[in-house]
C-alpha positions in Angstrom: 0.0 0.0 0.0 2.9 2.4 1.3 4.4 1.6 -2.5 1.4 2.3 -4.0 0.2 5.9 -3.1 3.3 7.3 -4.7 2.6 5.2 -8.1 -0.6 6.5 -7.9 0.3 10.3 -7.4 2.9 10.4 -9.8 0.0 9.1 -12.7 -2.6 11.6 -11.7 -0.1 14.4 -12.5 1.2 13.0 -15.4 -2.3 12.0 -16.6 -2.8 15.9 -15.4 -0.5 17.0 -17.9 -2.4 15.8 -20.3 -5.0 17.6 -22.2 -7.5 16.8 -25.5 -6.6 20.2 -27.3 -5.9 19.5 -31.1 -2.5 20.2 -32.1 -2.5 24.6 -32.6 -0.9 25.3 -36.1 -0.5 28.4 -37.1 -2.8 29.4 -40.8 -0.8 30.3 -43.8 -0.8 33.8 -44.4 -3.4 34.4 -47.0 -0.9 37.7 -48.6 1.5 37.5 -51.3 4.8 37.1 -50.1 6.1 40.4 -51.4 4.8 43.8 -51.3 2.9 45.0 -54.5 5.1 46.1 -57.3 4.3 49.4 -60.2 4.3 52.8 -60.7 3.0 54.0 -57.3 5.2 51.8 -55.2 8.9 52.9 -56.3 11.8 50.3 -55.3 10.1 49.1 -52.5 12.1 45.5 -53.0 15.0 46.8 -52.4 13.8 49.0 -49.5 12.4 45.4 -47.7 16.0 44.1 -48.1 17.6 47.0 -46.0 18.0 44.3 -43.0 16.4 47.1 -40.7 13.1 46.1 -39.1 10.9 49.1 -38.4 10.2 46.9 -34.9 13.5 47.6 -33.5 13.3 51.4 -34.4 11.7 52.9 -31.2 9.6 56.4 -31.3 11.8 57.9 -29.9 14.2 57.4 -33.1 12.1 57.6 -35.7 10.0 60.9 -34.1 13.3 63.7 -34.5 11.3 66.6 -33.0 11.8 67.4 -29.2 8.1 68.9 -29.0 6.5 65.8 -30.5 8.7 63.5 -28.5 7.6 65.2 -25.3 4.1 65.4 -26.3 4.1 61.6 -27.1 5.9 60.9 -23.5 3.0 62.9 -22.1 0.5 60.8 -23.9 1.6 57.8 -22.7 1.9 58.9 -19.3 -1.7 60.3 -19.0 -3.8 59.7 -21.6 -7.1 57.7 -20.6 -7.8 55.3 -23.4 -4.3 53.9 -23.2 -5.0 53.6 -18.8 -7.7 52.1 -19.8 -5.9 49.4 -22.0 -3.2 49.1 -19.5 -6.0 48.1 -16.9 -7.4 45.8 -19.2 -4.1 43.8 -19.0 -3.7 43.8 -15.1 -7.4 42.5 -15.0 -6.8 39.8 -17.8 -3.7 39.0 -16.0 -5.5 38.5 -12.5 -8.3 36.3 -14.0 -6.2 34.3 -15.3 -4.0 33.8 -11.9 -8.3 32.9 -10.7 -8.4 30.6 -13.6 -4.7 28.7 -12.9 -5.5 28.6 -8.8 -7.8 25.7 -10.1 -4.3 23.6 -11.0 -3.5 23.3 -7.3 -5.8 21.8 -4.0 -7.7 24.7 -2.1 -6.6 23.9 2.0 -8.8 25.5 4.0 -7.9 25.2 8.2 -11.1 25.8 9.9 -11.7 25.7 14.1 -14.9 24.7 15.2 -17.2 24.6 18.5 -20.7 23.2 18.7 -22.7 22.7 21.5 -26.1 20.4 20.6 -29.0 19.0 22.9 -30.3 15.6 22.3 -34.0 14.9 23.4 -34.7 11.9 25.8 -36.5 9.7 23.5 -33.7 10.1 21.1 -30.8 9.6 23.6 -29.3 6.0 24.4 -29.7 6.6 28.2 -33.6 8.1 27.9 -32.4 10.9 29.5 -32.2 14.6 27.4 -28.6 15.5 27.3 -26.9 18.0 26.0 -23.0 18.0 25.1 -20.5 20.2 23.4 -17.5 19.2 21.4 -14.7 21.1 19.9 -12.6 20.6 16.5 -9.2 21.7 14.3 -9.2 20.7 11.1 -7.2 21.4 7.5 -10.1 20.9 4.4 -9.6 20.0 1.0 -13.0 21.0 -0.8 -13.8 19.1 -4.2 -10.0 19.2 -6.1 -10.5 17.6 -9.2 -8.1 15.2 -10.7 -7.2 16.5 -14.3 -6.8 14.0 -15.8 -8.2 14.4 -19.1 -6.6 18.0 -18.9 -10.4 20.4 -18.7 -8.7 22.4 -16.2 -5.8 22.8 -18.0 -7.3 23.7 -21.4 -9.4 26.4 -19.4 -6.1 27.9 -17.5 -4.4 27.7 -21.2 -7.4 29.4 -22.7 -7.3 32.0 -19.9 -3.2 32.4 -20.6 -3.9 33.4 -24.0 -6.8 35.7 -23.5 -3.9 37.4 -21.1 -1.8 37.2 -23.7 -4.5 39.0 -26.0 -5.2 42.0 -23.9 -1.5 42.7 -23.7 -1.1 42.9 -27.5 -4.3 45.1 -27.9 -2.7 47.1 -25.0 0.1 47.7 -27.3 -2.0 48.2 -30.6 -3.7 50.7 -28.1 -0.2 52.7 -27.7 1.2 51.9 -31.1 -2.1 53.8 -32.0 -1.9 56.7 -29.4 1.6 57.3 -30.3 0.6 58.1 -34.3 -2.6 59.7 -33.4 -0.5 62.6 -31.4 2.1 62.6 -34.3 -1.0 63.7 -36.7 -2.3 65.7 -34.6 0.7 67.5 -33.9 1.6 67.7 -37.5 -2.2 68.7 -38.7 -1.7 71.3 -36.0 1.5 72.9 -37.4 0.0 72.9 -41.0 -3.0 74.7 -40.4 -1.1 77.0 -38.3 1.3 77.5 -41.3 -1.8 77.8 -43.5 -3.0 80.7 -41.1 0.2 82.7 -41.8 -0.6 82.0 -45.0 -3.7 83.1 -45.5 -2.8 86.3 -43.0 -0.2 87.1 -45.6 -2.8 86.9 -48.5 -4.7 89.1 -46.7 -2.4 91.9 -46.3 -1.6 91.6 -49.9 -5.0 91.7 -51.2 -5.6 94.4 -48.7 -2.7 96.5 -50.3 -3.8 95.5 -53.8 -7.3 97.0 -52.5 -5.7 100.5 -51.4 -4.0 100.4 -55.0 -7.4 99.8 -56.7 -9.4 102.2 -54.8 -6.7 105.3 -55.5 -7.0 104.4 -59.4 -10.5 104.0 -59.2 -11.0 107.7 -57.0 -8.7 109.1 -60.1 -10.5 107.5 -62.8 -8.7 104.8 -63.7 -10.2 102.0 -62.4 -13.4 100.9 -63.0 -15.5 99.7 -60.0 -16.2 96.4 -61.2 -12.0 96.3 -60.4 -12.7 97.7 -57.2 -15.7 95.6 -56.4 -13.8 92.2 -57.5 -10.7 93.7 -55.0 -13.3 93.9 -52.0 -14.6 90.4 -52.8 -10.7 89.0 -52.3 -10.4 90.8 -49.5 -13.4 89.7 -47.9 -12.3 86.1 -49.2 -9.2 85.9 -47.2 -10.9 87.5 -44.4 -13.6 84.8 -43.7 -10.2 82.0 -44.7 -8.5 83.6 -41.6 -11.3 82.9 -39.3 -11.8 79.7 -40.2 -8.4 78.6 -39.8 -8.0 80.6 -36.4 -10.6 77.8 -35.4 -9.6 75.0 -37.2 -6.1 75.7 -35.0 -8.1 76.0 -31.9 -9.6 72.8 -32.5 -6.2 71.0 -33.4 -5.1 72.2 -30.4 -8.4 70.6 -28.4 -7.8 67.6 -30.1 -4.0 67.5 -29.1 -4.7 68.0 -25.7 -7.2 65.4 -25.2 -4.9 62.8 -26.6 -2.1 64.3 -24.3 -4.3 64.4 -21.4 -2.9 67.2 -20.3 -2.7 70.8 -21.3 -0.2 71.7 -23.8 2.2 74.5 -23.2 3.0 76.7 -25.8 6.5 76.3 -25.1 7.1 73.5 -25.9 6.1 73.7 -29.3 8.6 74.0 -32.3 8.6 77.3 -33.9 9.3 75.4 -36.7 7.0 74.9 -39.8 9.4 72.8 -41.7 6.7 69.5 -40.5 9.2 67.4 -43.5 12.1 67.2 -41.1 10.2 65.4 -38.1 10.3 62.1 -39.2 13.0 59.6 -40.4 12.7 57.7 -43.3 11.5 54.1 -43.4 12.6 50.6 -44.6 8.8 48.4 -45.5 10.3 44.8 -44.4 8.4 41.8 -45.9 5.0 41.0 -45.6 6.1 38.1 -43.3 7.4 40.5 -40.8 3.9 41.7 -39.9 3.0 38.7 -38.2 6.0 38.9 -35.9 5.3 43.2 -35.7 1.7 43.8 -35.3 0.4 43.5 -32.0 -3.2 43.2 -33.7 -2.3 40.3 -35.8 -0.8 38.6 -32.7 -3.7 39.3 -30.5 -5.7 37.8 -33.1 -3.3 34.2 -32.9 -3.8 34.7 -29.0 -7.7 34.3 -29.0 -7.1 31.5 -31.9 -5.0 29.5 -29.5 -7.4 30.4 -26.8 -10.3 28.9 -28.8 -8.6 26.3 -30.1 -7.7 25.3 -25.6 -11.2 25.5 -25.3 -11.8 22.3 -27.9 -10.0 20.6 -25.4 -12.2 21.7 -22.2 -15.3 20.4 -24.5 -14.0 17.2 -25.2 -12.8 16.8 -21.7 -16.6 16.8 -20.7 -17.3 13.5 -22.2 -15.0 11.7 -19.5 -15.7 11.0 -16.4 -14.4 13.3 -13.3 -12.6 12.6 -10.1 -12.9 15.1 -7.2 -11.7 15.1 -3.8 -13.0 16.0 -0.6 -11.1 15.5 2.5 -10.5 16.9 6.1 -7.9 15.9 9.0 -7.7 17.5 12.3 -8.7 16.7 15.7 -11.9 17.1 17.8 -12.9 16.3 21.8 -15.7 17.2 24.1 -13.7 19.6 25.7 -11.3 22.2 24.5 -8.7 21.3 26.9 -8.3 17.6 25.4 -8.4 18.9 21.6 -5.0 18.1 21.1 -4.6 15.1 23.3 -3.9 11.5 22.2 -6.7 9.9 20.5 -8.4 12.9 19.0 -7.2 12.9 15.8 -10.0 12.6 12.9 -9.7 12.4 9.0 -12.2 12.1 6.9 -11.9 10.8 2.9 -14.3 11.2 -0.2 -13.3 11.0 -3.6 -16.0 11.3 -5.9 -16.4 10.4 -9.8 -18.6 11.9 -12.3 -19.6 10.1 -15.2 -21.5 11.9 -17.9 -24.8 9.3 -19.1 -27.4 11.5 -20.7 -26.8 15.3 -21.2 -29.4 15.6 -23.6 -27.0 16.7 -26.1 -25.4 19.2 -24.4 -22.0 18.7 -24.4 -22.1 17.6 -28.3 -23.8 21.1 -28.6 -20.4 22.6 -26.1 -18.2 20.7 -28.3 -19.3 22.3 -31.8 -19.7 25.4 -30.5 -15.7 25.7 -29.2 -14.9 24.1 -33.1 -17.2 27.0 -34.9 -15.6 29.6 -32.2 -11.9 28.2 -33.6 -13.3 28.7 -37.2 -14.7 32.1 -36.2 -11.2 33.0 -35.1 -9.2 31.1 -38.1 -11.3 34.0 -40.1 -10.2 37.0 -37.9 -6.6 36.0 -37.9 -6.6 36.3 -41.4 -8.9 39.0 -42.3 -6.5 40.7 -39.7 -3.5 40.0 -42.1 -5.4 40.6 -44.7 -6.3 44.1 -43.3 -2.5 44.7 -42.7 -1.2 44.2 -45.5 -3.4 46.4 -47.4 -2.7 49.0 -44.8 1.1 49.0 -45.6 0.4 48.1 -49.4 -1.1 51.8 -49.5 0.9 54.0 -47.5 3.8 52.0 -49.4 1.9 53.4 -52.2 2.0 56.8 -50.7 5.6 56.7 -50.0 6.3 56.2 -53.9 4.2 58.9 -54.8 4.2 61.7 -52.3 7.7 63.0 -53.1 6.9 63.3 -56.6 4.3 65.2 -56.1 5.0 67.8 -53.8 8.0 68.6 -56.4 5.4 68.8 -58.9 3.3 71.2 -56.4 6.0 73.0 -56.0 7.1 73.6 -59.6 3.5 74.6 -59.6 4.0 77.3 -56.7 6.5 79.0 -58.4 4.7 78.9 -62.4 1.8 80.2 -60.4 3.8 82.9 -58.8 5.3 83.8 -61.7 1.8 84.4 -63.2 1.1 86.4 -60.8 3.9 88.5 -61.1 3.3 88.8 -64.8 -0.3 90.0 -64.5 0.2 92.2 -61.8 2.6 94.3 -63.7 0.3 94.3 -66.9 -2.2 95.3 -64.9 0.0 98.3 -63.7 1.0 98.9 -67.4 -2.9 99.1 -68.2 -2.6 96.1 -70.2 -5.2 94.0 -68.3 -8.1 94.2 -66.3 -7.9 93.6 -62.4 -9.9 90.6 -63.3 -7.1 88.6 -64.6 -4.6 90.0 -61.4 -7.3 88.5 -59.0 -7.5 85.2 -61.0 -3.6 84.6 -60.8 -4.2 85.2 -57.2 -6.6 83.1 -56.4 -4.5 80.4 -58.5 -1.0 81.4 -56.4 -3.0 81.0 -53.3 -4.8 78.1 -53.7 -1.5 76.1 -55.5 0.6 77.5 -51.8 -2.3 75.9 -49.6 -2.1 72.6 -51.8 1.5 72.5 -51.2 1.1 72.7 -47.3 -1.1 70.0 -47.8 0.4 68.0 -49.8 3.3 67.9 -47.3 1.5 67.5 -44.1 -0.3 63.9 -46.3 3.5 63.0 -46.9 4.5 63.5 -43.3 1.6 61.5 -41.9 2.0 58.9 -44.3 5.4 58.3 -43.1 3.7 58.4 -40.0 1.4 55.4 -40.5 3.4 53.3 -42.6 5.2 53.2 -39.0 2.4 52.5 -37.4 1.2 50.2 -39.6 4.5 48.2 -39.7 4.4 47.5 -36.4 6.4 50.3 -35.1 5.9 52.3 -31.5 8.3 51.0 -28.7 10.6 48.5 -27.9 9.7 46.8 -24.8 8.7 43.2 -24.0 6.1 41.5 -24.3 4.1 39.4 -21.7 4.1 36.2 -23.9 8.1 36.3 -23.6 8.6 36.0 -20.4 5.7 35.0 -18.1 6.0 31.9 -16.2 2.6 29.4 -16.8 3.4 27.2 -13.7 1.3 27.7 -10.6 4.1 27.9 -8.3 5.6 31.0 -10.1 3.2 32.9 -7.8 2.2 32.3 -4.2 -0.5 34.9 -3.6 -3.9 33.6 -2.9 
């Protein structure tokens, strides 16, 4: 018998580690291997062949303006969503601690006292008594014997939905972090399109004072000075609106900051091209390595597919086991005397019979839940790649253009020149002076444009590579065994 208990023992665990979870492998990638190829994309093979992994390149690299790297520290520090996210984890993280506490016996040490009165007729003696007896005992309350693994597909299950939360804690940064970059950036072209249109204004406000002294000495007509007020009145109502469309960047900067932004620390800068680096694409098969939203998707598939396991763990029978040892006496003094020891033993096995289909129903629905997340994974892929494929696309195209908008710029301002002086020479009619204007001012907003859409495609091309920090992730180094922690 003595030779036996330990035989026994040392099955149950290894039948515990055991479990009925099919065999995870990981879905092909349904993307081309390489990035699309044409006109729009430039030499982006040679680019994914640089050997520099946009990963490894933290914000703090890539983002070369002080004021956006302190306004992204700020962010991270304070801003709600992302304390929201990182609360998500630390509540994953202690459900699943609820979830692995199942692995291991709950001992339970109790201390008892009862005091009962037994009625004559019910006595051995005929006479009422009434008696009192005291009792110490350690408890072991309905531990179930894995051993078709249930408990631990459930505590792998709950592991990967840990695992999960972490990675959308992460997308949930990597996000935050680009979202303050735009923001920053759409802040500092509208402000540049301010001075712009400020600039503009003065103009067409001196052009105005030159129209209305030719047309008080007869030389204008006031059709010319009528079409000078209009472009005046033009650039007036422009200013206005971009005084508040720079108020509301700013709103919209602060509440990603989560704090209020000091005007400071803001670069007096408005060349927006210099605050980025350049980027490298990678392959397509660094993405599943990168994104945290492509991982968190392979997370809740590996949960889903440890929850298979749990369903087809109900179709076995169960072992629990319920036991107590202590000691108990009629009196408290003689609790711990000789003799007064007392154990009690009940192991217990379940054995499903009829169900009424239920766990047939249980089983399907963990498979469909599998399938369900075989299709997110890869529409998640899926969604990523296309993401990159077009700011890749951007990338190849945005340089190109702003050259082109700025060749524009200056035929426009030639124009301008041109007609302004033949409308001095009494060439022309204002008409065509306040049509080269318009053109000149419109082609210089474009161009601001145009940059800040280069800028924040740079932007999130690193955000959709995977880029946003270097730190490390839960799934690398957290321990799965029960005794890696000891609180209750």
């Amino acid at each position: 018998m003595t030779r036996f208990i330990p035989s026994a023992a040392l099955s149950f665990l290894l039948l515990g580690g055991c479990t009925l979870a099919p065999d995870y492998e990981r879905p092909a990638a349904p993307v081309p291997l390489n990035w699309p190829a044409g006109a729009a994309y430039g030499d982006v093979e040679a680019a994914a062949k640089s050997g520099v992994e946009v990963a490894d390149l933290g914000w703090q690299d890539f983002f070369l303006s002080d004021a956006m790297r302190s306004l992204i520290a700020q962010a991270l520090a304070n801003n709600r969503d992302l304390r929201e996210a990182v609360l998500n984890v630390e509540q994953a993280r202690a459900l699943y601690r609820v979830q692995r506490a199942d692995l291991l016996p709950s001992i339970s040490g109790d201390a008892t006292m009862a005091r009962e009165r037994v009625p004559g007729d019910l006595s051995g003696t005929g006479q009422a008594q009434t008696g009192t007896s005291y009792g110490v005992q350690a408890n072991v309350a309905a531990y179930e014997l894995d051993l078709f693994g249930r408990v631990r597909s459930l505590n792998e299950q709950a592991l990967q939905e840990y695992f999960a939360t972490d990675e959308a804690r992460r997308a949930a940064q990597i996000s935050l972090i680009s979202e303050v970059a735009n923001a920053y950036l759409t802040l500092k072209a509208d402000q540049r399109l301010l001075k712009l249109t400020e600039e503009t204004l003065v103009a067409q406000e001196r052009s105005f004072d030159l129209v209305k002294m030719t047309y008080e000495r007869g030389v204008s007509s006031k059709l010319d000075l009528a079409q000078a007020q209009t472009a005046v009145e033009t650039a007036r109502v422009n200013r206005f609106a971009y005084i508040r469309q720079v108020a509301q960047d700013r709103n919209a900067l602060t509440l990603l900051v989560g704090a209020p932004v000091d005007d400071a620390m803001l670069d007096g800068a408005q060349d927006i091209e210099s605050f980025v680096a350049d980027l490298p694409p990678g392959l397509p098969s660094d993405l599943l390595t990168n994104r945290p939203d492509i991982r968190q998707a392979e997370h809740s598939l590996r949960g889903a597919n440890a929850n298979i396991g749990a369903a087809r763990a109900a179709f076995f029978p169960s072992i629990t086991l319920t036991a107590a040892g202590g000691t108990t006496s009629s009196s408290l003094s003689g609790l711990f005397d000789p003799g007064s020891g007392a154990w009690s033993f009940m192991p217990q096995i379940s054995i499903p019979i009829f169900e009424g289909g239920r766990n047939i129903a249980n089983l399907e629905v963990a498979e469909i839940e599998k399938d369900i997340n075989v299709a997110l994974y890869e529409k998640s892929i899926q969604t990523a790649f296309r993401e990159v494929a077009d700011a890749l696309a951007g990338q190849g195209t945005y340089g190109s253009q702003v050259d082109a908008q700025n060749a524009l710029v200056e035929a426009t301002a030639e124009s301008y020149t041109l007609a302004e002086r033949r409308y001095r020479s009494g060439i022309d009619s204002y008409l065509t002076v306040l049509d080269a204007q318009r053109s000149l001012y419109a082609a210089e907003q474009e161009l601001i444009r145009t940059r800040l859409a280069q800028v924040s495609n740079t932007v999130t091309l690193y955000k959709v590579l995977g880029g946003g920090g270097l730190e490390r992730r839960v799934d690398q180094g957290v321990s799965t065994t029960p005794a890696a922690e000891n609180g209750g």
